[in-house]
GUNU-563299 format. One record per residue: residue in three letters; x, y, z of N, C-alpha, C in turn. Coordinates in steps of 0.1 Angstrom, whole numbers, padded with zeros to 4 digits, always signed. Example, Ala and Ser with C-alpha at 12.3 -4.5 7.8 and 13.67 -1.06 7.14 Angstrom:
% residues 2
ALA+0132-0057+0078+0123-0045+0078+0132-0033+0078SER+0128-0022+0071+0137-0011+0071+0129+0000+0079
% end
This chain:
% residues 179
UNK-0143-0329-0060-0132-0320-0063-0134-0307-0055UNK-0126-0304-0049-0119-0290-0040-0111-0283-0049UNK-0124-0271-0049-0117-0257-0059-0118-0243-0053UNK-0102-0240-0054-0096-0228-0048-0092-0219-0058UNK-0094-0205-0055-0085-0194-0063-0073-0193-0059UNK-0060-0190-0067-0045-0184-0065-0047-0169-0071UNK-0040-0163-0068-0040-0146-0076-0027-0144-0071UNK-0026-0132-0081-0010-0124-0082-0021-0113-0084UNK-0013-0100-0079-0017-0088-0077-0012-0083-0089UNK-0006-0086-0098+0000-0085-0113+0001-0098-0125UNK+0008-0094-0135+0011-0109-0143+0015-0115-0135UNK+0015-0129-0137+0028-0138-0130+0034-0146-0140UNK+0045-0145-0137+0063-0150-0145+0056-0163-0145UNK+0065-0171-0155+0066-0184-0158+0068-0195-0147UNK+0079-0187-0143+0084-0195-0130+0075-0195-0112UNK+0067-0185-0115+0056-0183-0107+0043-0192-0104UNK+0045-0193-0120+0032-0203-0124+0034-0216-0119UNK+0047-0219-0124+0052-0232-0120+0054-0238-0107UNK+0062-0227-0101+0058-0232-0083+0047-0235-0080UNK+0031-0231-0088+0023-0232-0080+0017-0242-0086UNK+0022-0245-0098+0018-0260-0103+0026-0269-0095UNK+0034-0268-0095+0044-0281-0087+0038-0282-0072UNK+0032-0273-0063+0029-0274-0054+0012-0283-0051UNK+0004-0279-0065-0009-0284-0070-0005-0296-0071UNK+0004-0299-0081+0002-0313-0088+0012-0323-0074UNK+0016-0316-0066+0021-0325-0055+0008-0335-0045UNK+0002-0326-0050-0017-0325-0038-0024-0335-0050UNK-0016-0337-0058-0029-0344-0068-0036-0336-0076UNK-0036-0326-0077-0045-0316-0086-0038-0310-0098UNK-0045-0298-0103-0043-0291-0118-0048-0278-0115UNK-0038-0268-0125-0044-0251-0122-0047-0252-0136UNK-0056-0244-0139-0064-0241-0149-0058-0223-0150UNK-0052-0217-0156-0044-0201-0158-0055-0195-0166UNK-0058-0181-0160-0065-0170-0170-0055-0158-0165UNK-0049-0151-0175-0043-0136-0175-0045-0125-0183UNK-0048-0114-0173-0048-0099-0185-0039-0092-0181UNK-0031-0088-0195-0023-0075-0199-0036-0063-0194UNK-0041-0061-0198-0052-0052-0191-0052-0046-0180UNK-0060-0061-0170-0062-0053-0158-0047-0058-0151UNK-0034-0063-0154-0023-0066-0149-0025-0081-0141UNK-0030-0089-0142-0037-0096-0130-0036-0111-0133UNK-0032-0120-0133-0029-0134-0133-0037-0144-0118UNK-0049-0157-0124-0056-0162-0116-0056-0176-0122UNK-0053-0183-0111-0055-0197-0115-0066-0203-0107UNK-0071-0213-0113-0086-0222-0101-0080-0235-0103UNK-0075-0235-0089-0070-0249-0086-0079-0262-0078UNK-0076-0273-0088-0086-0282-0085-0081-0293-0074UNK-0085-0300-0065-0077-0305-0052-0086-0318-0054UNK-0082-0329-0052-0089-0341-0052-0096-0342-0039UNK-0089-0336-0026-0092-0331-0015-0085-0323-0008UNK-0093-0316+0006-0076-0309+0014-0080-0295+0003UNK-0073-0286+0013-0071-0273+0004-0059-0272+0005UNK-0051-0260-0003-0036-0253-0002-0036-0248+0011UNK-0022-0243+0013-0021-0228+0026-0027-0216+0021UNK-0025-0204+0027-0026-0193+0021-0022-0189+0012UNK-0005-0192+0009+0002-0186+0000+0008-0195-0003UNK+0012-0196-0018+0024-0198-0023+0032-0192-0029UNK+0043-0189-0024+0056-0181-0031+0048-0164-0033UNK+0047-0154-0040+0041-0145-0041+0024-0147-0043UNK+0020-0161-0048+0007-0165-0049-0001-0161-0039UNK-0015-0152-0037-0020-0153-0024-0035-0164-0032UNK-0037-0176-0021-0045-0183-0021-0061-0179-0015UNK-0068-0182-0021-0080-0177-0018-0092-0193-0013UNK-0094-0194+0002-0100-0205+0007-0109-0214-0007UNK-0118-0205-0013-0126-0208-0024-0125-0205-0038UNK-0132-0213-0049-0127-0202-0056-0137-0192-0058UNK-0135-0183-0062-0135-0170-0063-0143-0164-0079UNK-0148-0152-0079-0150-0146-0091-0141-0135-0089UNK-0134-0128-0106-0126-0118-0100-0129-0112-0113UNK-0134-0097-0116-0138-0094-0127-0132-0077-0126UNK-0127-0073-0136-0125-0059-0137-0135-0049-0145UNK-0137-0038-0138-0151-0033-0146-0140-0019-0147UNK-0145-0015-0163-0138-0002-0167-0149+0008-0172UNK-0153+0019-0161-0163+0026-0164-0158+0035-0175UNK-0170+0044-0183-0166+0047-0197-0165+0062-0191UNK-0174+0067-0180-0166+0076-0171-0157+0077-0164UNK-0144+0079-0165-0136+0078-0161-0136+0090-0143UNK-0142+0099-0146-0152+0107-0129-0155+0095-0119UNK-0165+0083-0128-0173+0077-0123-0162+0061-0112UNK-0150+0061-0114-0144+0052-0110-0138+0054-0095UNK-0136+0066-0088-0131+0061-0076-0146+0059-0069UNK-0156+0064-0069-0170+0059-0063-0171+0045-0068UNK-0168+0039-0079-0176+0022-0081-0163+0020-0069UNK-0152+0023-0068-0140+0014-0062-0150+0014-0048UNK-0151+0030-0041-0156+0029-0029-0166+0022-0026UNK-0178+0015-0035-0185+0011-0037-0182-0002-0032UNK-0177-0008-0037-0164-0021-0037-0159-0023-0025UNK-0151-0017-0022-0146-0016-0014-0144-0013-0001UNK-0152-0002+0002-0158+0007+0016-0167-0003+0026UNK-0168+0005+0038-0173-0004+0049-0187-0005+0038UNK-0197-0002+0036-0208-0010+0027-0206-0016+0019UNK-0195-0026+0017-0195-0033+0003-0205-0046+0005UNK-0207-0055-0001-0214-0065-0006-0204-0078+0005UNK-0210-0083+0019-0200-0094+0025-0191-0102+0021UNK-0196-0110+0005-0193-0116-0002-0176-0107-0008UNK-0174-0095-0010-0166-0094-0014-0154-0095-0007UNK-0139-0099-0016-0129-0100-0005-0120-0089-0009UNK-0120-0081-0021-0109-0076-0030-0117-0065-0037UNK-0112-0052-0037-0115-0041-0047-0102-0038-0045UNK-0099-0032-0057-0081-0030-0057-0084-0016-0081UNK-0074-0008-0074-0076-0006-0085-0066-0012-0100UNK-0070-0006-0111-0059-0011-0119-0064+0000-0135UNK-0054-0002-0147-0051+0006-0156-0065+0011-0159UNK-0073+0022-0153-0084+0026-0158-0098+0018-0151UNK-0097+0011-0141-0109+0005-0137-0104-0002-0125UNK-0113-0012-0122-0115-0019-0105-0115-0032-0110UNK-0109-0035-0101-0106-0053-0098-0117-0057-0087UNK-0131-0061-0088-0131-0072-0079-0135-0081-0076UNK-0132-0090-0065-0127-0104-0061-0136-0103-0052UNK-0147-0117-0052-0158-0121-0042-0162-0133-0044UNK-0166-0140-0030-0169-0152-0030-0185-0154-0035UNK-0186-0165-0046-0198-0162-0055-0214-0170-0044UNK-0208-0176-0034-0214-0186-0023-0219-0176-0018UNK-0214-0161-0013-0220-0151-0003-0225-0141-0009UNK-0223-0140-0023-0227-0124-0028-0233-0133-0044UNK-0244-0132-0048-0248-0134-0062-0242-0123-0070UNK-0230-0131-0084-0230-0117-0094-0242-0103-0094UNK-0255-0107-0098-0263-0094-0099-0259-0084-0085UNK-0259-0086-0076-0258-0078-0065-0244-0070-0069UNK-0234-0077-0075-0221-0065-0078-0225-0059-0090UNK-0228-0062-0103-0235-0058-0113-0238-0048-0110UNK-0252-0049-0099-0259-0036-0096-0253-0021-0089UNK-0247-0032-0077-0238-0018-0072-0231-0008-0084UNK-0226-0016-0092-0213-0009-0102-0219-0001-0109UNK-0236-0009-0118-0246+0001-0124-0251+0017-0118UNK-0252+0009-0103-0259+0022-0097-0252+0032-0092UNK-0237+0033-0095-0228+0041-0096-0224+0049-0108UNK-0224+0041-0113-0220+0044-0126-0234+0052-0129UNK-0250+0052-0130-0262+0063-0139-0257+0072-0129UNK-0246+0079-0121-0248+0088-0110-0242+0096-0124UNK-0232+0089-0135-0223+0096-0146-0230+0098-0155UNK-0240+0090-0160-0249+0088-0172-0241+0079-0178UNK-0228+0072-0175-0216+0063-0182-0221+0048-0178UNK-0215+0039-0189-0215+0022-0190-0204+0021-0185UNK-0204+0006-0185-0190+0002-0183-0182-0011-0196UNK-0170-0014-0195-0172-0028-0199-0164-0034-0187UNK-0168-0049-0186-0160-0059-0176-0153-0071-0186UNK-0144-0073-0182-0136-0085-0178-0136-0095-0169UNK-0140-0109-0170-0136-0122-0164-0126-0124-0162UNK-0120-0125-0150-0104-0125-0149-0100-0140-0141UNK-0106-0148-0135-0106-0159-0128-0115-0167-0138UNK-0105-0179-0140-0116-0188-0146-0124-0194-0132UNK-0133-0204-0134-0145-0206-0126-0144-0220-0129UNK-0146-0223-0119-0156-0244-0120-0167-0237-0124UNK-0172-0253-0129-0185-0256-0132-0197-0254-0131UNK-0199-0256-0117-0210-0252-0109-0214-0239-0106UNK-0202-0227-0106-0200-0215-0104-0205-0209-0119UNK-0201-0215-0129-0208-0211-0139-0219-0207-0141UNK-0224-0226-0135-0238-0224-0139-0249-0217-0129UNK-0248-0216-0118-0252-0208-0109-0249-0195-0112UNK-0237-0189-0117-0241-0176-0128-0248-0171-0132UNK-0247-0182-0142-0261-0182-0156-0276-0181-0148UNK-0277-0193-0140-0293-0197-0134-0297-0184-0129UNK-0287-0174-0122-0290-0163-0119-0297-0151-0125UNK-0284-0150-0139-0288-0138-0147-0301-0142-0155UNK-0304-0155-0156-0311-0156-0166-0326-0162-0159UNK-0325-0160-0148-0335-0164-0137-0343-0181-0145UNK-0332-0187-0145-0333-0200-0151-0329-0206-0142UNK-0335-0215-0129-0331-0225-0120-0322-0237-0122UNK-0333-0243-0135-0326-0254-0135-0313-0256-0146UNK-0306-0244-0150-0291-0245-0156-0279-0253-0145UNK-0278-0263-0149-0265-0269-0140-0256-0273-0148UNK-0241-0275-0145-0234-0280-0156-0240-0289-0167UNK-0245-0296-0161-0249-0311-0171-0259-0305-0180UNK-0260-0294-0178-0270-0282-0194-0259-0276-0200UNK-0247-0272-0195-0238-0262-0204-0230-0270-0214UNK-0231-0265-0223-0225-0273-0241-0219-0270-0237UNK-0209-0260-0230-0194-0260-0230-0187-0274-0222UNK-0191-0276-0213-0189-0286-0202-0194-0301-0207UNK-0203-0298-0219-0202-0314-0222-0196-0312-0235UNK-0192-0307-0240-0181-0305-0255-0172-0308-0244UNK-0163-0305-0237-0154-0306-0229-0150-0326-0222UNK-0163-0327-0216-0165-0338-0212-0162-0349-0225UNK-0171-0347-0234-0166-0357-0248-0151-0356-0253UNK-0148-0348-0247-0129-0346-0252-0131-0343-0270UNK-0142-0333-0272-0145-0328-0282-0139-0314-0288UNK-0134-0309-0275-0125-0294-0272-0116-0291-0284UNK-0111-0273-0279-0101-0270-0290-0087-0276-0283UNK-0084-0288-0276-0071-0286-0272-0059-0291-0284
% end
């Protein structure tokens, strides 16, 4: 399976969603939707049996891979146009594609293949003790499987986490779920 991010730079309308399901399920695949009233922001992880999307669909901008997209809301509010520049600026982290701001904090969007979460973590951290302030973040892209668990294997300097370790993904797999 071939997995891609979609994003809207805001919610996306019903009818939004749907174009880009109709265009998925034309390819054989399925979007999986996460949205926040929060950071304004609507992300789908579209799954492709093969073959990727175009760039865009309809206001959709398509992202080659999928993607991590997380909004961090420093509790210093001083401390936020530096995490953006951080993000954002010629030194940002390769891996990133997107710092964008939003209601009180930063949106950003990076490929998880070129930049390990800890490396954005840290940047945000080590902006933020310049305030003495925390932050909190949001997940705003759901994620495959593998993206997960390479997550996790990361933070928890646990190698061998792979899907086939995560209860969520085998509750899922038994069709054991809340659907």
């Amino acid at each position: 399976m071939n997995f891609q991010t979609v994003s809207f730079g805001r919610e996306a309308t019903a009818a939004e969603r749907d174009d880009v399901e109709k265009a998925v399920a034309a390819r054989g695949g399925s979007v999986a939707w996460r949205s926040s009233a929060r950071a304004g922001r609507t992300y789908g992880l579209v799954g492709l049996p093969d073959g990727k999307l175009e760039t865009a669909i309809g206001t959709a901008t398509v992202h080659e891979t999928a993607i991590i997209a997380l909004a961090v809301y420093p509790v210093a509010a001083e401390a936020l146009p530096f995490v953006r520049e951080a993000l954002a600026g010629a030194g940002r982290p390769a891996g990133v594609v997107g710092a964008t701001s939003c209601d009180g904090g930063v949106v950003v969007e990076w490929d998880p293949r070129r930049t390990a979460a800890a490396v954005v973590y840290d940047l945000v951290d080590a902006e933020l003790r310049r305030f003495g302030g925390g932050r909190t973040a949001e997940v705003l892209a759901p994620l495959p499987d593998d993206a997960i668990a390479r997550v996790a294997a990361e933070g928890l300097q646990a190698p061998e986490i792979s899907p086939d370790r995560e209860l969520e993904t085998l509750v899922e797999r038994a069709g054991l779920g809340d659907d």
